[in-house]
C-alpha positions as CSV (number, residue, x, y, z in Angstrom):
1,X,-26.6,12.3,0.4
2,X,-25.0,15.5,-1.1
3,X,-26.3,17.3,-3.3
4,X,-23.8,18.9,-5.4
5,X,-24.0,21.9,-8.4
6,X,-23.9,18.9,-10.8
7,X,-20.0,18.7,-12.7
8,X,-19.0,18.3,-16.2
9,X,-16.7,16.0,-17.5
10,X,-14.6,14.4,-20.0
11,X,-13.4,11.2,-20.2
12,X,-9.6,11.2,-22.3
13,X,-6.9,8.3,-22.7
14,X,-3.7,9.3,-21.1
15,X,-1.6,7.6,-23.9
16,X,-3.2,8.8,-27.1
17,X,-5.3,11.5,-25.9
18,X,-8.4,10.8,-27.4
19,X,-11.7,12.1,-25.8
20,X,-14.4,9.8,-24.9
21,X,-18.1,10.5,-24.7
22,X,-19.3,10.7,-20.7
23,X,-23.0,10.5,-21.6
24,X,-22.1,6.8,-22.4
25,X,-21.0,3.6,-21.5
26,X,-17.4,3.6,-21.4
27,X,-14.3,0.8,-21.5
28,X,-10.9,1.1,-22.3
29,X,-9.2,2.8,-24.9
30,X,-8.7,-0.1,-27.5
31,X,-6.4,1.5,-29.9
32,X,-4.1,1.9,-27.1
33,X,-5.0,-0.8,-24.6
34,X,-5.3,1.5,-22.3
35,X,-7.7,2.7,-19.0
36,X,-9.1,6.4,-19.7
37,X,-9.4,8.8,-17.1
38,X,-11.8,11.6,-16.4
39,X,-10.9,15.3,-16.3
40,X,-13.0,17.8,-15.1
41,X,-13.4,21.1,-15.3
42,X,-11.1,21.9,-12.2
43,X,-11.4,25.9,-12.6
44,X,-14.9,25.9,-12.5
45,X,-15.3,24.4,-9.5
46,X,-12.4,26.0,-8.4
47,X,-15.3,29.0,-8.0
48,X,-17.5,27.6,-5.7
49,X,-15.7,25.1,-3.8
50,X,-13.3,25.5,-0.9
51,X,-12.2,22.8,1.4
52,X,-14.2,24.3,4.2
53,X,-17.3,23.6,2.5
54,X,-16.0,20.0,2.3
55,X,-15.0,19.7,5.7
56,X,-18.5,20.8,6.7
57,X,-20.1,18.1,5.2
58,X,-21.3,14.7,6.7
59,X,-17.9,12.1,7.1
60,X,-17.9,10.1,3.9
61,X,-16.4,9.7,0.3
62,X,-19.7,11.4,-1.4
63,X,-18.7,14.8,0.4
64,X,-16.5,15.1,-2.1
65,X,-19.0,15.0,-4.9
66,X,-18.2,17.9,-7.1
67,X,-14.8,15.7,-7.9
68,X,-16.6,12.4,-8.7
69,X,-18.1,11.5,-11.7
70,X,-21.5,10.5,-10.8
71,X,-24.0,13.6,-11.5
72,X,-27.7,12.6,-9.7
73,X,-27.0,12.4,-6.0
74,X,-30.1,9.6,-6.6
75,X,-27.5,7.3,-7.8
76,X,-25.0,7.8,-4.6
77,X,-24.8,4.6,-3.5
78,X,-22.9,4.0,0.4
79,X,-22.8,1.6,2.7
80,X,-20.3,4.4,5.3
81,X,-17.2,4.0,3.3
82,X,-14.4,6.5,3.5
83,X,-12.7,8.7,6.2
84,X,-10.7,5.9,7.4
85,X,-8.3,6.7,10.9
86,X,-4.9,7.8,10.2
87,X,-3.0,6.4,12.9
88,X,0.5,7.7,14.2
89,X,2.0,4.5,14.8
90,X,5.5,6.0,16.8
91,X,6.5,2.5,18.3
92,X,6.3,1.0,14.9
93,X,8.0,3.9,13.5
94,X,10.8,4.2,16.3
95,X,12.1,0.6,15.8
96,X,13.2,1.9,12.4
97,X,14.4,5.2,13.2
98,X,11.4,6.9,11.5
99,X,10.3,9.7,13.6
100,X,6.6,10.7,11.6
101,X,5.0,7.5,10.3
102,X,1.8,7.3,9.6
103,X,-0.9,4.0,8.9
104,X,-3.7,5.3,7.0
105,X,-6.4,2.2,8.3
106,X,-8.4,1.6,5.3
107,X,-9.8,-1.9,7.2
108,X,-12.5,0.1,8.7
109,X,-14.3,0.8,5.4
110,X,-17.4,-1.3,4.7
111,X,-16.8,-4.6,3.4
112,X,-13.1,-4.6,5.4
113,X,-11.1,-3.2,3.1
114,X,-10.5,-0.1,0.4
115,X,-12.1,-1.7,-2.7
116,X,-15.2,0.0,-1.2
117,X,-14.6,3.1,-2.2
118,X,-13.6,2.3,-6.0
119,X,-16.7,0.2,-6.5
120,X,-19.3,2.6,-4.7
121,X,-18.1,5.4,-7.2
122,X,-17.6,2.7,-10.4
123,X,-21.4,1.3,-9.4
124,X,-22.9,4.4,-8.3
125,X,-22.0,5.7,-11.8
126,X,-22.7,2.3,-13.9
127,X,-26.1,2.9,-12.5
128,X,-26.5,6.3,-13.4
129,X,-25.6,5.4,-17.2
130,X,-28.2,2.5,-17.2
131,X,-26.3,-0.6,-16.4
132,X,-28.5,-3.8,-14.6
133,X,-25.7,-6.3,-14.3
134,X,-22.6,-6.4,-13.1
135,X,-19.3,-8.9,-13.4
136,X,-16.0,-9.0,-11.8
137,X,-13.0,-10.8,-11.4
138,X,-11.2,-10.5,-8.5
139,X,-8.3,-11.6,-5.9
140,X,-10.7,-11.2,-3.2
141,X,-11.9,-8.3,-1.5
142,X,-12.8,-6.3,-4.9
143,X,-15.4,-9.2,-5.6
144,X,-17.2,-8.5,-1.8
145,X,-17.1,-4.9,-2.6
146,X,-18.7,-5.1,-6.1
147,X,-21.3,-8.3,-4.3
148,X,-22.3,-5.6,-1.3
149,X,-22.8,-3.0,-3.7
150,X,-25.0,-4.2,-6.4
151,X,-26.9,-6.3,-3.4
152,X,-27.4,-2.7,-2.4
153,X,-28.5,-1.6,-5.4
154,X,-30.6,-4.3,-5.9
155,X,-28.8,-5.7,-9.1
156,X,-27.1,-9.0,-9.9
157,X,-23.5,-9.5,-10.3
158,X,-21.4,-12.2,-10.9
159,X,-17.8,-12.8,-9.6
160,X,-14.9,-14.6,-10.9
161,X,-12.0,-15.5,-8.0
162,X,-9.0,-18.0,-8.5
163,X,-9.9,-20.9,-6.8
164,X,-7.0,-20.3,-3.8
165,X,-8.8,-16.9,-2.6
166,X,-9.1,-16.5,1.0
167,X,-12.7,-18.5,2.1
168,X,-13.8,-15.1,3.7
169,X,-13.9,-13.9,0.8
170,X,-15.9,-16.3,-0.9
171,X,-17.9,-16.5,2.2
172,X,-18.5,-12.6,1.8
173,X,-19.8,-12.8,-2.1
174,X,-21.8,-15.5,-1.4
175,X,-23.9,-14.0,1.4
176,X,-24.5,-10.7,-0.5
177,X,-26.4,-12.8,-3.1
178,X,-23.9,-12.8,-6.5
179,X,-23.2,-15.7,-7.8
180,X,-19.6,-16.6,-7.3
181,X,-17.0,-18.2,-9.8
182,X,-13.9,-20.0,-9.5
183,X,-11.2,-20.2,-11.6
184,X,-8.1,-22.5,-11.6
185,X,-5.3,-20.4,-12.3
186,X,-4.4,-16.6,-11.2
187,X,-7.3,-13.2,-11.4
188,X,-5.7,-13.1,-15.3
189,X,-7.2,-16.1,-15.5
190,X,-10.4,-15.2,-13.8
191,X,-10.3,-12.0,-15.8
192,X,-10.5,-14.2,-19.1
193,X,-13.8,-16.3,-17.8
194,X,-15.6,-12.6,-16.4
195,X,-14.9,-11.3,-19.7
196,X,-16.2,-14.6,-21.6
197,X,-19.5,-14.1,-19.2
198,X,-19.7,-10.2,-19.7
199,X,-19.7,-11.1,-23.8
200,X,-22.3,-14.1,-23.2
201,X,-24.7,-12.1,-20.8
202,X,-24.4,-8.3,-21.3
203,X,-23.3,-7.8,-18.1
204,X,-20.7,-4.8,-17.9
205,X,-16.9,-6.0,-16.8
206,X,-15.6,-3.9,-13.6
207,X,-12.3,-5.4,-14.0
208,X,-9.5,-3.0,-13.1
209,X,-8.6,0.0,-14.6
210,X,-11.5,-1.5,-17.9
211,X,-13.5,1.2,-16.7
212,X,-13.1,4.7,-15.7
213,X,-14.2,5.1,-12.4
214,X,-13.1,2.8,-10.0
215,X,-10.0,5.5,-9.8
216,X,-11.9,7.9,-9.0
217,X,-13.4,6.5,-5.4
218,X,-9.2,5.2,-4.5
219,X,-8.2,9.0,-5.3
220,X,-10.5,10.4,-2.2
221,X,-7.7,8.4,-0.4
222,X,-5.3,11.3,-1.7
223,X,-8.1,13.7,-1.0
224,X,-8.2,12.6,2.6
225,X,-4.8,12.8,3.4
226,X,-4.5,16.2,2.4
227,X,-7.2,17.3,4.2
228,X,-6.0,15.3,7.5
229,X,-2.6,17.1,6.8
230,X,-3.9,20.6,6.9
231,X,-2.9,20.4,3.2
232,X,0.6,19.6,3.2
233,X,1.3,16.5,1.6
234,X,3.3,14.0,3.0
235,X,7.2,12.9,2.0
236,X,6.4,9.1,1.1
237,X,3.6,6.9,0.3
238,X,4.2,3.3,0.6
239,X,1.6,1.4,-1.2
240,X,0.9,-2.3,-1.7
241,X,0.6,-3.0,-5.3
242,X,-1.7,-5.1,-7.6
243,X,-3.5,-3.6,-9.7
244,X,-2.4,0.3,-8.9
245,X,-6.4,1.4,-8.5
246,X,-5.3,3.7,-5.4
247,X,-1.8,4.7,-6.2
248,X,-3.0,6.1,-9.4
249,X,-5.6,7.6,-8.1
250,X,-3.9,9.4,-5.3
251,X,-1.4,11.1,-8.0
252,X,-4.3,12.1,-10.0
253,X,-6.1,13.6,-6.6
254,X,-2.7,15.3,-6.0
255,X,-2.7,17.2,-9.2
256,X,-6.6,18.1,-8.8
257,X,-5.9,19.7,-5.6
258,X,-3.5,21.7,-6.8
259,X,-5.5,23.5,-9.6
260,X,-8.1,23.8,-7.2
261,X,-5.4,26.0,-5.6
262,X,-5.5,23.5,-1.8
263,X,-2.2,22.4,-2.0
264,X,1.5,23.2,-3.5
265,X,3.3,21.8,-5.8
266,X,5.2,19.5,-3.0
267,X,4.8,15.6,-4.2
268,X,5.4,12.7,-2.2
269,X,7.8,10.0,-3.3
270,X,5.3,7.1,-4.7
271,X,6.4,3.7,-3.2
272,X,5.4,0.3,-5.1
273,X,5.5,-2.9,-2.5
274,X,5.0,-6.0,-4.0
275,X,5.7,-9.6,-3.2
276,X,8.4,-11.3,-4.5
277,X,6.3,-14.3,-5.9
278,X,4.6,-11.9,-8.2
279,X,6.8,-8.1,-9.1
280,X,5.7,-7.4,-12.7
281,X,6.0,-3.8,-11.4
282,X,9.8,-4.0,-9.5
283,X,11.3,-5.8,-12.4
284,X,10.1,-3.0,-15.0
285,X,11.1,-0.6,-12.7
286,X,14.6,-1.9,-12.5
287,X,14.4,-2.7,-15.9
288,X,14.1,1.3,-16.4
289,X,11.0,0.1,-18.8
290,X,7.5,1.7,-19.5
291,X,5.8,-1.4,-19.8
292,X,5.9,-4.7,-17.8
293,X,5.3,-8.1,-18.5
294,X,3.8,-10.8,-17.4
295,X,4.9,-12.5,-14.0
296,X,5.0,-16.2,-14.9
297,X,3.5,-18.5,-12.0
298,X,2.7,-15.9,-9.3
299,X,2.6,-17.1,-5.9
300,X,2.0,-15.3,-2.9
301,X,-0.6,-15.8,0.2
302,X,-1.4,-11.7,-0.1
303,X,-4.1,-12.2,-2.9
304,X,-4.2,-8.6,-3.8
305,X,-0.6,-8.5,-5.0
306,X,-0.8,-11.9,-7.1
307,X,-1.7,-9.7,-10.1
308,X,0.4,-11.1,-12.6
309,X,0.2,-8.5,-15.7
310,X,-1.5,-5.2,-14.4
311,X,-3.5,-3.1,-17.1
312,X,-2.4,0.1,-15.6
313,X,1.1,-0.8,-15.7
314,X,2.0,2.5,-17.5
315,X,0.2,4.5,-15.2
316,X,1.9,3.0,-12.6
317,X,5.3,3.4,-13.5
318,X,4.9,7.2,-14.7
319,X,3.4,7.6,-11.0
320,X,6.8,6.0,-9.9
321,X,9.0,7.9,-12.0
322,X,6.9,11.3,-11.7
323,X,7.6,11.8,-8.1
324,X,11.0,9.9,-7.8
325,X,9.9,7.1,-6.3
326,X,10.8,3.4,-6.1
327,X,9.3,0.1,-6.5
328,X,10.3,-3.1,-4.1
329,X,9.2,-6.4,-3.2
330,X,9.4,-8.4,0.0
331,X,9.5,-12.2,0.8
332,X,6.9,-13.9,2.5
333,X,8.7,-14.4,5.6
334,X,8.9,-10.8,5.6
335,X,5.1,-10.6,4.8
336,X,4.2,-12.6,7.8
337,X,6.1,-11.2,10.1
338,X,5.6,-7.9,9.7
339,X,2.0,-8.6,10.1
340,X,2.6,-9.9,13.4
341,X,4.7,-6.6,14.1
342,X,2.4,-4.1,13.2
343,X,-0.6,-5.8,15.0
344,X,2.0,-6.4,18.6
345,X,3.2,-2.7,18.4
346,X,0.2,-1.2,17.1
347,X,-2.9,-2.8,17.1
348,X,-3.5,-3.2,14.3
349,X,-4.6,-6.5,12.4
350,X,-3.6,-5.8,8.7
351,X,-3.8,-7.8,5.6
352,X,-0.7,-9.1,4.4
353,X,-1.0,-6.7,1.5
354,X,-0.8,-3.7,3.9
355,X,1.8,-5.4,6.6
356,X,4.2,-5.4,3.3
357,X,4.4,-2.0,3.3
358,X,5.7,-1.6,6.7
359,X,8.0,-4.8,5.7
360,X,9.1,-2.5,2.3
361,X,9.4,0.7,4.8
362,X,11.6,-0.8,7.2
363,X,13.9,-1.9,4.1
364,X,13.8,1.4,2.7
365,X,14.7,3.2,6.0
366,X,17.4,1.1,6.7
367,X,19.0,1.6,3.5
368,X,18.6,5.2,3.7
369,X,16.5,5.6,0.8
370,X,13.5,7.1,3.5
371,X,15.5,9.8,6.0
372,X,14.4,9.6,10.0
373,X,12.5,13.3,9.8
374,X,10.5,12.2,6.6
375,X,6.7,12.3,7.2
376,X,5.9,8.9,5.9
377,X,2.4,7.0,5.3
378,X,1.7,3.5,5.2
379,X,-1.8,1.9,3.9
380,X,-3.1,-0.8,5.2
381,X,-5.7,-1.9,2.5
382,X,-7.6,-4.3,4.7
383,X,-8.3,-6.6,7.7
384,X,-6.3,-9.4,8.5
385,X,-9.5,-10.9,9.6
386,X,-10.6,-11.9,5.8
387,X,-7.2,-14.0,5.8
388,X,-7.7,-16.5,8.7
């Protein structure tokens, strides 16, 4: 483990501003329905951190532990999650006429996908502030994480999945020991029945963006791709898009780094990939609204973008808007067979979730929207294994 000068911290709602006490057990801001985000004390770590102290540190999401919220290194919890390959995928890229893409392979994190590294931080700290039970509702793979965490821990959780998830998936919650729910209907319906349990048995809801610090394990992904980049960001991020953990997170990251004085002011342009059975985000977008609303009857086989009425939805499109990006959605033809593209050309078995990005990519290229000398990165979010 590392054992970092501890941080301090505050915890403040991005809508309303309000300041929130750290030392405590923390939600939501209810007066504004919204998620509230930590801020820490960036020019006084500025002091004593540079990124070749980081770099010198074991491979892992808790080497950066100066910008993570959880203060006694005794409450790290890992299971190897973090530093995931960045592959230059050129044959991919060349059938569009992209000349730098990129596939940032979060598959190889523990439990298969990149919900590991938003529950490791979101448990590690839940632990830290006194928390013995845990509940979740899920699309899938944010269900295993939180069920491989707290089995690691050595707590019980509960986990609430539509009743269509993937069987891996339930396969995967069931073997770390939580018990396992489901729920007719979509995750807003399996977010009702966690919260129902969460009132009925005290145990503390880790639904998305309800709690401040999942976020903060999805923006190492933006800390990592600095790094790997010698700290030049890259032109465009194409991300698949439920919930927004990592999108969000990777902004935030980006503006951290740059008070810490490791990167410029350059931005990417924030890409939003969704499917077209479920696009709260695209149609707010095109809308040119600040708020979306609820996708009625989502249907899509890529469970982690059948998130009908995402809480961050104002965090996502200021991300969107912020760096001039764009927010699109692809069929499930498309889906499909850009799974089966990527994993010919590549190697690479993705989840539907990430194959849509290089489906939304390829759109974007061919439009012109994403130039041929544009240093571009996809994320795959996990492994097309969990989806057989």
């Amino acid at each position: 483990m590392i054992m970092p000068k501890p941080t301090s911290f505050s915890l403040v709602c991005p809508e309303c501003g309000k300041i929130f006490d750290p030392e405590t057990l923390q939600t939501f801001c209810s007066a504004c329905n919204s998620p509230i985000l930590v801020k820490y004390d960036l020019h006084s770590i500025k002091s004593s951190l540079t990124p070749a102290i980081i770099a010198a540190r074991p491979r892992g999401l808790w080497r950066w532990s100066e910008l993570l919220p959880v203060l006694d290194p005794t409450y790290q919890l890992t299971l190897g999650e973090g530093d995931t390959p960045l592959l230059e995928v050129n044959r991919l890229g060349h059938s569009a006429g992209l000349n730098h893409l990129y596939l940032k392979d979060e598959s190889l994190n523990a439990t298969g996908s990149f919900k590991a590294r938003g529950l490791a931080v979101a448990v590690s700290k839940a632990l830290e502030l006194g928390v013995k039970h845990f509940v979740i509702p899920t699309a899938g793979n944010a269900g295993g994480a939180l069920a491989a965490y707290a089995a690691r821990a050595g707590v019980p959780a509960a986990v609430f999945m539509p009743q269509e998830t993937p069987l891996a998936n339930q396969r995967e919650v069931e073997m770390s020991g939580a018990s396992m729910h489901l729920v007719a209907g979509s995750i807003s319906d399996a977010g009702k029945a966690a919260a129902a349990f969460a009132r009925e048995s005290g145990a503390f809801d880790m639904s998305t963006f309800k709690e401040p610090y999942r976020v903060e394990g999805k923006k190492t992904l933006g800390f990592e791709l600095a790094e790997t980049f010698g700290w030049q960001l890259p032109d465009v991020i194409v991300y698949p898009t439920g919930g927004g953990t990592g999108l969000v997170g990777m902004w935030k990251a980006f503006q951290e780094l740059e008070v810490l004085g490791w990167i410029d002011s350059h931005r990417p342009r924030m890409v939003v990939v969704q499917a077209a059975g479920c696009a709260p985000i695209v149609r707010a977008f095109e809308q040119n609204s600040t708020r979306s609303t609820p996708w009625e009857n989502p249907v899509t086989q890529a469970s982690g973008l059948r998130v009908p009425n995402p809480f961050a939805d104002r965090l996502i499109l200021r991300t969107l808007r912020d760096s001039q990006g764009i927010a699109v959605s692809v069929s499930e033809e498309q889906i499909w067979a850009a799974q089966n593209e990527v994993a010919a050309q590549e190697g690479v078995f993705c989840a539907p979730e990430g194959s849509a990005t290089w489906a939304g990519s390829r759109m974007l290229a061919q439009s012109g929207w994403i130039h041929s000398d544009e240093k571009v990165v996809l994320f795959n979010t996990g492994s097309g294994l969990k989806n057989i």
